[in-house]
C-alpha positions as CSV (number, residue, x, y, z in Angstrom):
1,X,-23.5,17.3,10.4
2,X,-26.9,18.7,9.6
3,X,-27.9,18.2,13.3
4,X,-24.8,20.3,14.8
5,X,-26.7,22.8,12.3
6,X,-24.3,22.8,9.2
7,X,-26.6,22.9,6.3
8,X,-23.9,23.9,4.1
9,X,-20.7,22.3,3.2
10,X,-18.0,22.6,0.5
11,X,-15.9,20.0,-0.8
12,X,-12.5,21.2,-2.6
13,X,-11.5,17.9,-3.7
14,X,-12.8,14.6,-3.2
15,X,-15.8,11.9,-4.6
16,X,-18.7,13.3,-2.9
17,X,-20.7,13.1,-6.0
18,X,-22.9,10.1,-4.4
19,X,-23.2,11.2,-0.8
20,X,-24.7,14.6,-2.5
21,X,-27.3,12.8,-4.6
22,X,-27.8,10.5,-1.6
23,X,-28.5,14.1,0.2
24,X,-31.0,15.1,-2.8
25,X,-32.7,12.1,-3.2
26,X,-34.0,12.4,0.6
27,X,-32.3,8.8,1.1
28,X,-30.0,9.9,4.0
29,X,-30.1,13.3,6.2
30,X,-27.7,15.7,5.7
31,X,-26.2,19.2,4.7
32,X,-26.5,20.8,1.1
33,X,-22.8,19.8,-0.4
34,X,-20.7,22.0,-3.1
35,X,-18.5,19.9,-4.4
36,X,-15.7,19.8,-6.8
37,X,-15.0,16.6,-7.3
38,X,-11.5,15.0,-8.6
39,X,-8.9,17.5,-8.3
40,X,-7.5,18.0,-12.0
41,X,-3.6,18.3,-12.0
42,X,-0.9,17.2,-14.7
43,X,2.2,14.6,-14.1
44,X,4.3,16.2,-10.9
45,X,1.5,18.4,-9.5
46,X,-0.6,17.5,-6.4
47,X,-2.9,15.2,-7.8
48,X,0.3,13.1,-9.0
49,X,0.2,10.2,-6.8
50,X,1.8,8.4,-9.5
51,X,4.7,5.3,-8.3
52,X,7.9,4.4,-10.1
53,X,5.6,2.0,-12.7
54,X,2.0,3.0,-11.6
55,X,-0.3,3.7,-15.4
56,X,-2.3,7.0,-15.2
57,X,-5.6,6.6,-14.4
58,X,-4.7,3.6,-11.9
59,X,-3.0,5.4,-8.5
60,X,-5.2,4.4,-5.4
61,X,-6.0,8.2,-5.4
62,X,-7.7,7.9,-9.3
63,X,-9.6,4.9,-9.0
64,X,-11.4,5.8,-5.5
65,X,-12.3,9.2,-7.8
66,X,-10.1,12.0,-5.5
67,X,-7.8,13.0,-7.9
68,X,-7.8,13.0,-11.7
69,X,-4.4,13.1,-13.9
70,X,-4.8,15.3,-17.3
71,X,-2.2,16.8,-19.2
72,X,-2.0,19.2,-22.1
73,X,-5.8,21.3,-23.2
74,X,-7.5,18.1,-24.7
75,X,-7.3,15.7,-21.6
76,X,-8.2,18.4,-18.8
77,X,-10.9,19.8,-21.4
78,X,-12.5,16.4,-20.8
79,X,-11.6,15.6,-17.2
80,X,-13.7,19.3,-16.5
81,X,-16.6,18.1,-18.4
82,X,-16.6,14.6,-17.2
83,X,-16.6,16.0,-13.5
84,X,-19.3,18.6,-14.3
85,X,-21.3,15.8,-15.9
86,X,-21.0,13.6,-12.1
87,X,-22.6,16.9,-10.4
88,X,-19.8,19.3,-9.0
89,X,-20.8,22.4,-8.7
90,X,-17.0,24.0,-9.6
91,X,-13.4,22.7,-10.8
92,X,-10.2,22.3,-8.8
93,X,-6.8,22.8,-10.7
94,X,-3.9,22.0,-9.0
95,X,-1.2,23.1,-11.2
96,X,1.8,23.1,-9.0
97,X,3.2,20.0,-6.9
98,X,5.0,22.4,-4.2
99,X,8.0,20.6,-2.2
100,X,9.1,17.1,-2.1
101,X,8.5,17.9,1.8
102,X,4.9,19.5,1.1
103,X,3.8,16.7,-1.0
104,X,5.0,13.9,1.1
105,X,2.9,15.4,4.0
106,X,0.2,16.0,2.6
107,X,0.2,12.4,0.8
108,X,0.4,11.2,4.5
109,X,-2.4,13.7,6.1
110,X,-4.9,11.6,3.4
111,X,-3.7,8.6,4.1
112,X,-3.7,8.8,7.8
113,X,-7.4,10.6,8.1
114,X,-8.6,7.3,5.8
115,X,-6.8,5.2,8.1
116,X,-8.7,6.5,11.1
117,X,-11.7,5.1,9.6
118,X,-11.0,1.9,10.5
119,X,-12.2,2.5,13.7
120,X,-9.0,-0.2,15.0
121,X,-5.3,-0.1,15.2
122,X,-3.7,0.2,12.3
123,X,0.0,-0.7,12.0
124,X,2.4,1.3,9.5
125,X,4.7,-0.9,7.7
126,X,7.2,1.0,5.6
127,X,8.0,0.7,1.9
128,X,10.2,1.8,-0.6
129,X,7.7,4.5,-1.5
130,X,7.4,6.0,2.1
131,X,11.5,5.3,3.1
132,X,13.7,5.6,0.2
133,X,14.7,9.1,0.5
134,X,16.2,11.0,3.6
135,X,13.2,13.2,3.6
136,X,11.1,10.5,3.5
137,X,12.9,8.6,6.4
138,X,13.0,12.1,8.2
139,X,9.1,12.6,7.5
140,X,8.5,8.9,8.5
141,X,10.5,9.4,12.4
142,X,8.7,12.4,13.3
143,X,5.5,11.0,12.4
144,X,5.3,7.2,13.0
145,X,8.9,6.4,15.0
146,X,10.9,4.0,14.0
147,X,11.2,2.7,10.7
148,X,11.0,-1.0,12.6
149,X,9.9,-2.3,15.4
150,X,7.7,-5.3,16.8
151,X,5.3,-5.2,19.5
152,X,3.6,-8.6,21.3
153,X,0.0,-9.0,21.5
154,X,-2.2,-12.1,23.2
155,X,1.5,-13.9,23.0
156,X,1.6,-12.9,19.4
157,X,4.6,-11.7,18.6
158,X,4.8,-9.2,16.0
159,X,8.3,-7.9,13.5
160,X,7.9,-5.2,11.5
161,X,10.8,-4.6,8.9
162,X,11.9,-2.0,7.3
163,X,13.3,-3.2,3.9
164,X,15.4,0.2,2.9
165,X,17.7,0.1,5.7
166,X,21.1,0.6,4.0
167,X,23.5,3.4,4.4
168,X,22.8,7.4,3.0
169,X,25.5,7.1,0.7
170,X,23.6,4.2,-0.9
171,X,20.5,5.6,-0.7
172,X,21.8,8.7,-2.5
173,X,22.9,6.8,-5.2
174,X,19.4,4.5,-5.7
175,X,17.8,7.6,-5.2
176,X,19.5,9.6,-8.3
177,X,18.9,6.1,-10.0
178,X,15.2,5.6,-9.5
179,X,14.3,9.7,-10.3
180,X,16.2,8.8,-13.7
181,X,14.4,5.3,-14.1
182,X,11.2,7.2,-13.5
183,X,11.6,9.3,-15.9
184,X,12.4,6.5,-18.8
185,X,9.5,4.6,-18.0
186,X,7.2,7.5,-18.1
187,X,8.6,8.4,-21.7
188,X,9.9,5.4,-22.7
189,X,7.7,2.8,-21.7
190,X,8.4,-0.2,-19.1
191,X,10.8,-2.3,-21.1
192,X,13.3,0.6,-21.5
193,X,12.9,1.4,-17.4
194,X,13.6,-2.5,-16.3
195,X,16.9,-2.1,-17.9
196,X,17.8,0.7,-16.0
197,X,20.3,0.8,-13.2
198,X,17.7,1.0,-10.8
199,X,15.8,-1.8,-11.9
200,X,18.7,-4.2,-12.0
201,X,19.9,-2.8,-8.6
202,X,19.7,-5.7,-6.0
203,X,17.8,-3.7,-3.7
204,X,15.0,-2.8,-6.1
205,X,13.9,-6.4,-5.7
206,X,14.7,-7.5,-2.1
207,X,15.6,-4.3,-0.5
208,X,18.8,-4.0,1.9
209,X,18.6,-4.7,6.2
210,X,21.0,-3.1,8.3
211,X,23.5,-5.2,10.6
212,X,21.8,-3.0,13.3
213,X,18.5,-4.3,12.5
214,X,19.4,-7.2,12.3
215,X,20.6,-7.7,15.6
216,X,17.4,-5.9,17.2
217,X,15.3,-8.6,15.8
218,X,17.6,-11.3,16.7
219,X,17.8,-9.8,20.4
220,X,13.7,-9.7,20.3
221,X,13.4,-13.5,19.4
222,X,15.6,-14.4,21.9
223,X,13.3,-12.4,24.4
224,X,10.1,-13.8,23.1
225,X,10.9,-17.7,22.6
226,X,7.1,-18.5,24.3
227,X,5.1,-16.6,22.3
228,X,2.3,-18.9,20.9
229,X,3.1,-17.5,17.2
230,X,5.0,-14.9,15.3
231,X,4.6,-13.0,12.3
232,X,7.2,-11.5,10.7
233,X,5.5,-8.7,8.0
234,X,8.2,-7.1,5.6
235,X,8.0,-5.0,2.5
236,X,10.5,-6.7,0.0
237,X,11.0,-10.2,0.3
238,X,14.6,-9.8,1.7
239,X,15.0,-13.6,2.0
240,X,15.5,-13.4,-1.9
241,X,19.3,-11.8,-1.5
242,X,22.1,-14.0,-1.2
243,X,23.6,-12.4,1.7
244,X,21.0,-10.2,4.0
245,X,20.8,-10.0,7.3
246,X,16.8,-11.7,6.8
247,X,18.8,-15.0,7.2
248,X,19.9,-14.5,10.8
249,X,16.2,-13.4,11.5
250,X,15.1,-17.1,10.4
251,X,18.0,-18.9,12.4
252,X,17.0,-17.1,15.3
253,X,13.3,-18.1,14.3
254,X,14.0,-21.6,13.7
255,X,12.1,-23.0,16.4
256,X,9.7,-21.3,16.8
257,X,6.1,-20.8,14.4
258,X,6.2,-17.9,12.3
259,X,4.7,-16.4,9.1
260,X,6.1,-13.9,6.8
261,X,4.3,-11.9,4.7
262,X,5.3,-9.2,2.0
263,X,4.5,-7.0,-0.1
264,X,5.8,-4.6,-3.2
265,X,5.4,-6.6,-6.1
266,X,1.3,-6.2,-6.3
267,X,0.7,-9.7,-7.1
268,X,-0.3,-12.6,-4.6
269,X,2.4,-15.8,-4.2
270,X,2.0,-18.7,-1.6
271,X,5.4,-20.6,-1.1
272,X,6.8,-22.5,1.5
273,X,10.3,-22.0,3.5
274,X,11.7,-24.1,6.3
275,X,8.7,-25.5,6.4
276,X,6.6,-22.1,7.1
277,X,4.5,-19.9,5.1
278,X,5.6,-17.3,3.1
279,X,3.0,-15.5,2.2
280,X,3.2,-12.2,-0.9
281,X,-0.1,-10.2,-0.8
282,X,-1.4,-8.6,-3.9
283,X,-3.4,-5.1,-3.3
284,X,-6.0,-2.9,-1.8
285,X,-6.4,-0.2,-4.2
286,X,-3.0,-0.5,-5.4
287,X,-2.1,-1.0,-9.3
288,X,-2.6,-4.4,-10.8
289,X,-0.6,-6.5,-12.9
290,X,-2.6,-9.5,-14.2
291,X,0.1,-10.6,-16.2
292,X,2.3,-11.7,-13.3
293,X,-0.3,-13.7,-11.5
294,X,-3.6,-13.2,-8.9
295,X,-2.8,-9.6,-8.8
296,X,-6.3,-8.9,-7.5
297,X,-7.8,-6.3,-4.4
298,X,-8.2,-8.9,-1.2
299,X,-8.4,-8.6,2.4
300,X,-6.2,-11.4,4.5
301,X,-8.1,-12.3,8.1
302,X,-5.8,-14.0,10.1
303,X,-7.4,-16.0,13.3
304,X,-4.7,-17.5,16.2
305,X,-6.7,-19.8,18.5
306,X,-4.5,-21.2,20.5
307,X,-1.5,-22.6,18.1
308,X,-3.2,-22.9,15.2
309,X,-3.1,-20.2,12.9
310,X,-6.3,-19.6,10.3
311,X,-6.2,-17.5,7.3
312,X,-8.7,-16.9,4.6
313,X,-8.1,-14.2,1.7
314,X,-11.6,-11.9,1.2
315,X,-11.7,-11.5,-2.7
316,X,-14.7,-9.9,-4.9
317,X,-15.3,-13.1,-6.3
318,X,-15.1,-15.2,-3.5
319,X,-12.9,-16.1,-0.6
320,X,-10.0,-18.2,-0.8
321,X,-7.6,-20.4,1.4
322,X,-4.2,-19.3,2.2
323,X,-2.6,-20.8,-1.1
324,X,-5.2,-18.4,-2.9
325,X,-7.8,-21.9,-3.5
326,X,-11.2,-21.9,-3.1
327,X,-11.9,-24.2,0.1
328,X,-12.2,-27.7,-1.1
329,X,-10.3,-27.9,-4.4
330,X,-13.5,-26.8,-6.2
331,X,-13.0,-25.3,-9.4
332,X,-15.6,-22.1,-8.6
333,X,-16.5,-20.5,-5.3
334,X,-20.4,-22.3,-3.9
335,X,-21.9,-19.8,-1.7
336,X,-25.4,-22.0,-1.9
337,X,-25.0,-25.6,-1.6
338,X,-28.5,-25.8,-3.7
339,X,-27.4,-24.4,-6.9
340,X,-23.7,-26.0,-6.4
């Protein structure tokens, strides 16, 4: 930026703190920055990023330092001076939280500008937190498309569900469910929200897949019988239910390779189905639970050469095989065979 002759620029909201000193220190090149730091907002404004059962202080948003919860005098007293004491040179409040609409786009104008960093294709998969509402379905189609799809690359054939596929009237009623259940755990605590009607709701765990759906991804198999492998990447493991429309999706698979992989429950799980791997990521960024299992930030890279299909988890302590083992039964990851 300093060479297209900005020596100037202000940050309202974001973790800038170490570019700037960067800046100072003469390590990198670059414009004068005026930052602010974490936005400071309360519970419901637009720094809430908060999810059904995420714990303040541990949204994707809070730990990567771009927003910062704080309610009543005492907790934004501190968050100002902690954020002063980091380097910015002024204080964002966000006291309102505008429209459901206005906050969902905006949640999706972060995420999207992040995404573009990747500098590759990324591929949206929708959850219960992006597709659970109308607005949020609405929001999703006139940004993304369809809520699924599947799309075939090098012969790989790829289906991309979308696990809150059940009728309005339905979602109206989990909807009103999961704003009350919400609103127990944040005052309440977790034990009182999982006995909620929303938490013992069968789509809570494994989601709902309409008979329309259904018959798309059956009519897509049937299409793509020589494609080398297929992956099959879904939210909610709807397989779970004992009646879904998942089930016809694996008899129309049967004979052919496939891998599923989900999401939603923040924790990584290897198991086996029919003889294929089912595979249940953990996070990146997202909240953890440790108590459930190897709920843990990782990276999955997936290599097809030819039929065979290679997958490695990227951890911060190491990396580990696709049933979340460090290669060769060892007890600890050897990175130096020397001191092994």
């Amino acid at each position: 930026m300093l060479m297209r002759g900005f020596t100037t620029v202000r940050d309202l909201c974001g973790n800038t703190h170490g570019m700037r000193r960067a800046i100072n220190d003469g390590v990198i090149p670059g414009p004068r920055i005026v930052s602010a730091g974490a936005c400071i907002g309360g519970w419901s404004s637009h720094a809430d990023f908060m999810m059904d059962t995420s714990v303040k202080g541990q949204t994707n948003m809070e730990r990567i330092g771009m927003v910062r919860i704080a309610d009543g005098p005492d907790e934004v007293r501190l968050a100002i001076r902690e954020e002063m004491r980091k380097g910015a040179s002024f204080i964002k409040i966000m006291i309102g939280g505008g429209g459901d609409r206005d906050a969902l786009v905006a949640e999706w104008d972060s995420f999207d500008a992040r995404a573009a960093l990747v500098g590759a294709p990324y591929i949206y998969v929708g959850g219960n937190h992006d597709l659970s509402s109308e607005e949020e379905r609405a929001i999703w189609k006139e940004r993304y498309g369809h809520s699924y799809y599947h799309f075939r690359f090098k012969d790989v054939l790829f289906l991309v569900l979308d696990t809150e596929d059940m009728s309005a009237e339905r979602r109206a009623t989990l909807s009103a469910q999961r704003a009350e259940a919400v609103e127990i755990y944040k005052t309440e605590g977790p034990e009182a929200f999982s006995q909620t009607p929303y938490a013992l709701s069968q789509e809570r765990v494994t989601g709902a897949i309409s008979a329309t759906q259904g018959e798309y991804f059956v009519e897509v198999n049937s299409q793509n019988r020589d494609a080398r492998h297929t992956f099959v990447i879904t939210h909610k493991p709807a397989w779970e239910a004992e009646t879904t429309e998942f089930h016809r999706i694996e008899t129309a698979l049967s004979d052919m390779p496939y891998t599923v992989f989900n999401g939603h429950e923040h924790f990584y799980e290897y198991r086996q189905r029919f003889g294929r791997d089912y595979i249940q990521l953990a996070t990146t960024s997202g909240q953890q639970f440790p108590e459930k299992g190897l709920s843990q930030d990782h990276i999955m890279l997936i290599t097809v050469r030819g039929n065979e299909v290679e997958m490695v988890n990227l951890m911060l302590a190491g990396i580990l095989d696709r049933k979340a083992m460090y290669p060769g039964n060892t007890t600890a990851p050897c990175f130096d065979v020397t001191k092994c």
